[in-house]
N, C-alpha and C positions, 0 to 999 in steps of 0.2 A: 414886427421886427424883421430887419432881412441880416443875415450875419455872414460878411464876408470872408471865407475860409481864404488863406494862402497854403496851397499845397495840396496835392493831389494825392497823396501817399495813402498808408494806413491811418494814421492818426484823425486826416482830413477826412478820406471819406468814413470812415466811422462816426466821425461830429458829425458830419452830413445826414446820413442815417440815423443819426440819433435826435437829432433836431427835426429833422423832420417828422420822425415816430411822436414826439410830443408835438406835433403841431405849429412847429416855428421854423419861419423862411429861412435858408440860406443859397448859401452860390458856393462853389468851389472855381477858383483860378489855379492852374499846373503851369509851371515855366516852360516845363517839357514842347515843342511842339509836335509830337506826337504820343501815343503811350506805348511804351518797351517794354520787354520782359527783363527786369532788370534783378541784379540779385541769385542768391540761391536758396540755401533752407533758412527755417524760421518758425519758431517754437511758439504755439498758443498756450500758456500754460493754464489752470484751471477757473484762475480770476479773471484772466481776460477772456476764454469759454464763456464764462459766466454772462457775461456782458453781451457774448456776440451771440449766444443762447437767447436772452431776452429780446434781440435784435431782430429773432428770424434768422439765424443764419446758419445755425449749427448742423442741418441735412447737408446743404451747400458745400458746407467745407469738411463735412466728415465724408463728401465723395472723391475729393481731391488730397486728400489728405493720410498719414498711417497714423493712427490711435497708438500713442509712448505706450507700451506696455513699463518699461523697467527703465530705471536710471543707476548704470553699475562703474564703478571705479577700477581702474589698474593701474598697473607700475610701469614700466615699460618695456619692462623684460616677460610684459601681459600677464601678472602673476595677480589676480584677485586682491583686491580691497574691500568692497564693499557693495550693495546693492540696493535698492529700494525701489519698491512699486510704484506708480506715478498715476494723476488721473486717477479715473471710477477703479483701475484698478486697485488704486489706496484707498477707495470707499470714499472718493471725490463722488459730489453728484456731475459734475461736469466732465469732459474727456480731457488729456493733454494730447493736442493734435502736434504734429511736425508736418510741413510743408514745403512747397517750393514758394516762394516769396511772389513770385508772380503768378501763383495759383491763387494763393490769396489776394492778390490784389486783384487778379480777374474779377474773382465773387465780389468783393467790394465794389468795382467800379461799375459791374453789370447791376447789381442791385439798386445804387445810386442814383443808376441811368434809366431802370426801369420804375423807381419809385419815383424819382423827383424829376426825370425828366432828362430825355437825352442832353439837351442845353446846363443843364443843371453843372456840366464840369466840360468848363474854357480851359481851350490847351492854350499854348501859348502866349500867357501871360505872365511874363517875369516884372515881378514888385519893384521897382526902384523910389518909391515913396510912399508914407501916408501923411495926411494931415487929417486934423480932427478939431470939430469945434463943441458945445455942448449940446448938440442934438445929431449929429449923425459924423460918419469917416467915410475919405475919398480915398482910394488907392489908386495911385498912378503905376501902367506899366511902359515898358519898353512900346519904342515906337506913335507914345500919344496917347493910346487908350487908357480908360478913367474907370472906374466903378465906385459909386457912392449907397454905403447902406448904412444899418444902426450903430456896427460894429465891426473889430476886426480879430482875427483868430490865425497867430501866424503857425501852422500847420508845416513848414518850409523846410525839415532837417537840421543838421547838424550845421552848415552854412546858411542857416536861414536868415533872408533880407529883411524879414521885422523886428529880428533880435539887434539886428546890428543899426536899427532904428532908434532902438530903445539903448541901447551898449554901445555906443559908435566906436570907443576907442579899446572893446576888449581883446582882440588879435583872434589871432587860429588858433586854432582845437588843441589841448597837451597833447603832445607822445611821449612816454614814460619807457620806451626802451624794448617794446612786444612789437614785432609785426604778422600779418596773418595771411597764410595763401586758404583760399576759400576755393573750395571744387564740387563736381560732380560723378559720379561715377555708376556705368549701369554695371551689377553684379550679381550675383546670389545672395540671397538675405546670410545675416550672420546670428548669433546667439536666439534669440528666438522671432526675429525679423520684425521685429517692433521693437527694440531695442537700443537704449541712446547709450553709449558708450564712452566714457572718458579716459586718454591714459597717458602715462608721462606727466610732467614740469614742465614751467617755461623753461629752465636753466639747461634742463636737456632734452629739448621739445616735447611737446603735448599736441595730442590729436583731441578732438573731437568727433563724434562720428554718429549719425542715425538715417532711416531710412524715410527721404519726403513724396515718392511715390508708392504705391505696391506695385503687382508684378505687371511688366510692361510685357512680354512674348510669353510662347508656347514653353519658355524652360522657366518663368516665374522668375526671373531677375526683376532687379528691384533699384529705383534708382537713387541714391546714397550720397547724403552732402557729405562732405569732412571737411573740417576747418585743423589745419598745421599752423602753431604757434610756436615761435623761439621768440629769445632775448636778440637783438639785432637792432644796430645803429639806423637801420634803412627809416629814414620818415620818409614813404612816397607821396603822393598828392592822394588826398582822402576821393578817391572815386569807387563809387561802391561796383563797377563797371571797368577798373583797371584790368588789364591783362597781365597774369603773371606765368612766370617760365618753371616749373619743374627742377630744374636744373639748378634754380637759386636757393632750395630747401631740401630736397630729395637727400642727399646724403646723410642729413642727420636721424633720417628714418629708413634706411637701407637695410638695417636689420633687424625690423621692427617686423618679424613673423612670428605670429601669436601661434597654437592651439584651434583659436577662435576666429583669426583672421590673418592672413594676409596684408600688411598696411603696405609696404612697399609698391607690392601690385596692383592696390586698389588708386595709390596714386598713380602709376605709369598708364591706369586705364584712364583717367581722367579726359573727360570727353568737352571741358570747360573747368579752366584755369584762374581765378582772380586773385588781385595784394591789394591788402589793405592792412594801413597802420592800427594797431589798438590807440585811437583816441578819446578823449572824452571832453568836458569844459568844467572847470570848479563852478557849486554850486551857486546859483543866482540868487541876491535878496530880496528879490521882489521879480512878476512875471509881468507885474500889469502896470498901465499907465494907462487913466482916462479909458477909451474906449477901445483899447488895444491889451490883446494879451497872448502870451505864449504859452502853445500845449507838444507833447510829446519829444523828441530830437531839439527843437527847438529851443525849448525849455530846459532839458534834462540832460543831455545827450550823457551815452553810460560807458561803462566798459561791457562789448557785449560779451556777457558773463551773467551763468545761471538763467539764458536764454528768457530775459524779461524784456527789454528794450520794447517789443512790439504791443508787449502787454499794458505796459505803463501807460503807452502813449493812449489805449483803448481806454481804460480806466483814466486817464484827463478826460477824455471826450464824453463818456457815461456822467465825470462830475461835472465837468462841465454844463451839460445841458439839464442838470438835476438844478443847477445856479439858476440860470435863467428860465426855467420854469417856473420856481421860486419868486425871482427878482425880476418884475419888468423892467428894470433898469440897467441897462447892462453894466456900467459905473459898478451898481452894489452886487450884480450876478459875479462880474471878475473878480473882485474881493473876494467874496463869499469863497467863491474856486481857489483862490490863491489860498485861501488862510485853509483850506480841506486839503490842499494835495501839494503844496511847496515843502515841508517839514519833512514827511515823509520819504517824499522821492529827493529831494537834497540826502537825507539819511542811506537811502538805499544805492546813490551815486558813490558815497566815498566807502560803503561796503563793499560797492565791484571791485571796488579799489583793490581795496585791503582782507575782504575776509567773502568772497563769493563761494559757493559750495563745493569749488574745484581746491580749492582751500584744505579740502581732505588728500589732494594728492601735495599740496605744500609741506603735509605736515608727514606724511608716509615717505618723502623723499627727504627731508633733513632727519626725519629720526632714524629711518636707515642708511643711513650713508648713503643716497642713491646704489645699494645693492641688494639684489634677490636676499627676499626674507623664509625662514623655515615656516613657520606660520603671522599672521597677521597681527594675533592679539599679542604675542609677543612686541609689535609696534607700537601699535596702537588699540585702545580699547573697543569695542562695538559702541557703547555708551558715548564714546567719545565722537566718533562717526554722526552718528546718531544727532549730538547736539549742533552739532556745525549745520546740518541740512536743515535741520529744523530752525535755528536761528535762524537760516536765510530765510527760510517761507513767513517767519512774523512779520521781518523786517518788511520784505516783498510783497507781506497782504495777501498771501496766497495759503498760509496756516487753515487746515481742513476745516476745523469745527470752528475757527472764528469769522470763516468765508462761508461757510453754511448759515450761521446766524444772523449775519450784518443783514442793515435794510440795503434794499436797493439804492443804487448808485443815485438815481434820477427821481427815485420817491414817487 
């Protein structure tokens, strides 16, 4: 079997690595022509660990990477919500890593390149066709080049050219009214320097905040994504690699000095700027056709919310290759996948939506009138906190003791 990936990302090379660990051929094509550091942080949480655990990978990326110690809530006046341990430190056997997105894709594509082989992943190949008949698919790209194997696995994002293969006439991505400035910043650690932070609403901004290096110099700063979200008309063009200005968001965090932090300042240090729209796509009733099928972004694209997006796409590529180890046919392997992992991540797409674990500060900012509260459980209950995170993690597949138990993705 040879299995033609489209897409050079996370999702891609993980099916890469994954298919190859079981002893079956593939190739990766990237549009890209060349590879960029593109991106900033990016959350491994402990199901997708899990996966990149079995992989070999988990030294790799626990060198580039800070181990989530805590996952804690605020208001925006930084007045305590809530908190919970995360990872081994919730007696996860896996870790939750935070990273910089091109750290992690380093490790991926060096592993890929060192397992299957420098050639194993063609840059510039951009998809503009498949066809297929019943024994094998041709993928035509720009400029004339062809590649013909058993199958095809479109790996391509949120714009991906196999989706719209398969969906010709479904349009662009929703934007529901969020847009996002994504940054980096080198600082001093904050609360206990492993630390993922969340605070504010959309309706009166929310930050996000954790740290995807450790310490870079002799004073132990440490370098610090944050994602700034408002409610705002802006749909800009979905580039995960837009440049955005300071100046277009900065005001509504201007007085956003905590106890704990500093936000104001951590933005004005920002050493790299991005905008990007909160997009997603309604979910899909089927991924596969014949010998073509969609995994990760492709497939699923989410709100990123409750920092899953990267996980999901891993856990496709684990079910995935557990299909066709299974099914020599790729026909019954892509069913098989579809009917394991369609249900699910449809479910977990219109929960970003509507109830993702940031959902604890929805509920702390309409029961208090958006103002400082004397204490918390006067708002809201612990129990109540409590059940919202923990829904997310059933929905998500990532529930402790039921991610402990399960068999392996690939069997």
């Amino acid at each position: 079997m040879d299995v033609l990936i489209i897409g050079g990302g996370i999702g891609g090379l993980t099916l890469a690595l994954s298919l190859h660990q079981a002893g079956i051929g593939c190739r990766v094509f990237e549009a890209a022509p060349e590879i960029q550091p593109l991106g900033v942080g990016v959350n491994l949480l402990p199901h997708g660990m899990r996966e990149l655990t079995e992989l070999g990978l988990r030294e790799p990326l626990e060198r580039v990477a800070v181990e989530t110690r805590e996952l804690c809530f605020y208001n925006r006046y930084g007045q305590f919500i809530f908190r919970e341990p995360r990872g081994r430190f919730a007696g996860y056997e896996w870790p939750q890593l935070s990273a910089h997105r091109a750290d992690l894709h380093e490790v991926l594509l060096e592993e890929t390149r060192k397992r299957l082989g420098f050639d194993s992943v063609a840059l510039n190949k951009k998809c503009i066709a498949i066809e297929q008949n019943s024994n094998s698919t041709t993928v035509k790209f720009e400029h004339g080049a062809s590649a013909t194997g058993s199958c095809v696995v479109g790996c391509d994002g949120i714009h991906s050219a196999v989706r719209k293969q398969l969906f010709p006439g479904e349009g662009p991505p929703n934007y529901q009214g969020i847009n996002m400035w994504r940054g980096t910043t080198r600082m001093q650690p904050f609360l206990t320097g492993a630390s993922m932070a969340v605070a504010g609403w959309l309706d009166v901004g929310k930050l996000v905040i954790y740290p995807i290096r450790r310490a870079l110099d002799a004073e132990g700063r440490q370098l610090v994504n944050w994602v700034a979200e408002i409610q705002s008309p802006r749909n800009v063009r979905q580039d995960w690699n837009l440049g955005g200005r300071i100046e277009d968001f900065l005001p509504i965090f201007e007085d956003w000095k905590f106890d704990w932090l500093d936000c104001a300042a951590m933005i004005r240090g920002a050493e790299q700027v991005l905008e990007y729209p909160m997009v997603d796509r309604d979910p899909l009733p089927w991924w596969t056709k014949g010998r073509v099928t969609l995994l990760g972004d492709a497939a699923h694209p989410m709100y990123p919310r409750g920092s899953n997006g990267a996980g999901q796409a891993i856990l496709d590529a684990r079910a995935l290759t557990g299909s066709l180890v299974r099914n020599s046919e790729p026909e019954k392997a892509f069913k098989e996948y579809e009917r394991t992992r369609l249900q699910a991540v449809n479910e977990l797409v219109l929960m970003n939506r509507s109830n993702p674990p940031d959902a604890i500060l929805r509920e702390v900012w309409q029961r208090s009138g958006d103002r400082p509260f004397a204490r918390i459980d006067d708002v809201i209950s612990q129990a109540e906190l409590v059940a919202i995170s923990e829904n997310y993690k059933r929905v998500a597949g990532f529930e402790r003791d039921s991610l402990s138990q399960r068999a392996s993705l690939v069997g």
